[in-house]
C-alpha positions in Angstrom: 20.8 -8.1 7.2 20.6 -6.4 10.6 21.4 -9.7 12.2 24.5 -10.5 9.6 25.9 -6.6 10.5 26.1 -7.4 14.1 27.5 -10.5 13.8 30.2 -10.0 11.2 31.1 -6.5 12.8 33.2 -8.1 15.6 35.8 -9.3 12.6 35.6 -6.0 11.2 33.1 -6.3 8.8 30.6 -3.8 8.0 27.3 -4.0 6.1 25.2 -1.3 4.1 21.5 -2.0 3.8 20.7 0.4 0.6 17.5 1.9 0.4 17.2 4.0 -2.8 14.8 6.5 -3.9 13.6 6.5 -7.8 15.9 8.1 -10.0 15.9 9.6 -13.8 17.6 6.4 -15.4 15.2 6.3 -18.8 13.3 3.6 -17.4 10.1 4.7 -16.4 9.7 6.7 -20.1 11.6 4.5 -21.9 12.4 0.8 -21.3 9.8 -0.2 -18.6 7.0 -2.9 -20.1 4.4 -3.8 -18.2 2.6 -6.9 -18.8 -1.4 -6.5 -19.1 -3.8 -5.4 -16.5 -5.6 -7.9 -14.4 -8.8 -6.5 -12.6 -7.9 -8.9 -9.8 -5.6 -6.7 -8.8 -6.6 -3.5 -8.8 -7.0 -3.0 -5.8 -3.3 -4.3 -5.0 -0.8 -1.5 -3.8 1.5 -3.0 -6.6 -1.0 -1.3 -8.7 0.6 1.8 -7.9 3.7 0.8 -9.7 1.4 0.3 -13.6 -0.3 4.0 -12.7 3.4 5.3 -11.9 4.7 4.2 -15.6 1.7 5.1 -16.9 1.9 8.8 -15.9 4.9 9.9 -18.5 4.2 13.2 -16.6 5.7 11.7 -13.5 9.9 12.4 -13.1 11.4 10.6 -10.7 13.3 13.0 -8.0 16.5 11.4 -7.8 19.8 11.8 -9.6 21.7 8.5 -10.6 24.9 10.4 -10.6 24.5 11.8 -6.6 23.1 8.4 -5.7 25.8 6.4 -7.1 28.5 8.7 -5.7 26.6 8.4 -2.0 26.8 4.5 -2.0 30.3 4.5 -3.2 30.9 7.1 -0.8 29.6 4.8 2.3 32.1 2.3 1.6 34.7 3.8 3.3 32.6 5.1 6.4 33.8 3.8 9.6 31.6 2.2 10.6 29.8 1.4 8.3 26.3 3.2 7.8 23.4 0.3 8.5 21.1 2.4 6.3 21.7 4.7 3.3 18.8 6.1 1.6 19.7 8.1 -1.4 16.4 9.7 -2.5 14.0 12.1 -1.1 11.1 9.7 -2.1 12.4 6.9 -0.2 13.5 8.8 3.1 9.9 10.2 3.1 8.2 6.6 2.6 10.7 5.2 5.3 10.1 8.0 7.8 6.3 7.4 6.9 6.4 3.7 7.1 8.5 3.5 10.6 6.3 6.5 12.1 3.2 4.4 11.4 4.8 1.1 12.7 6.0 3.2 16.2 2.7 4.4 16.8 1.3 0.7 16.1 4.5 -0.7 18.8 3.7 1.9 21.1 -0.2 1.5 21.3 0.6 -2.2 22.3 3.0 -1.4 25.3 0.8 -2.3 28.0 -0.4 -5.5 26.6 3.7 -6.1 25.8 4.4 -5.7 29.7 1.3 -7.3 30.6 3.2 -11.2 29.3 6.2 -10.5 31.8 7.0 -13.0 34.1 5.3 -12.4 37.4 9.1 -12.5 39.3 10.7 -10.1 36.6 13.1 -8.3 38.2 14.0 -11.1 40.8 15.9 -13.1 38.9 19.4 -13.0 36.6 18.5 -10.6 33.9 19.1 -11.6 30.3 17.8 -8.8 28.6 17.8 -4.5 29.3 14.8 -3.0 27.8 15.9 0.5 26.5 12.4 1.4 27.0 11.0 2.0 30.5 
């Protein structure tokens, strides 16, 4: 979807990538159905999702309402947000997730420069690193 934003944007197109948060819709005390446990997978992080609906002690964070209103909201941003995460859950996860995957990009800098061209530098440059 990144891709697609960047190329439509030159006609004036602009694409939201929506990342919501859990919110309090009924579902996880009323209408979810899980199927049956398999052992197999226990030790799957999907797992996570059959001991979420499990725990009817669990409320999700979000409101529907204020998360509905924010995407509706972006529609008329200009431009147009890349990213909207309605939800405290999901801005922690993503801020977790991308924090982790930096420190894994940044640990393999050295071996990343290392597969330069020998000449780099000498010749027409295609490409700017924003990273020194």
């Amino acid at each position: 979807m990144e891709t697609v934003a960047q190329e439509v944007a030159v006609s004036g197109i602009g694409c939201t990538i929506v990342e919501p948060g859990s919110a309090r819709t009924g579902f996880h005390n009323r209408s979810a159905r899980v199927g049956p446990r398999i052992p197999a997978y226990d030790a799957s992080p999907s797992r996570r999702i059959n001991d979420i609906l499990d725990d009817t002690s669990l409320h999700s964070p979000g409101d529907p309402g204020k998360m509905v209103d924010a995407m509706i909201a972006s529609v008329v941003e200009e431009p147009a947000p890349l990213r909207l995460t309605p939800g405290s859950d999901s801005y922690k996860h993503i801020t977790r997730t991308l924090s982790t995957r930096l420190a894994q990009l940044r640990a393999q800098r050295d071996l990343a420069c290392s597969t330069d061209c020998a000449d780099r530098g000498n010749g027409p440059r295609f490409f700017q690193s924003d990273e020194s």
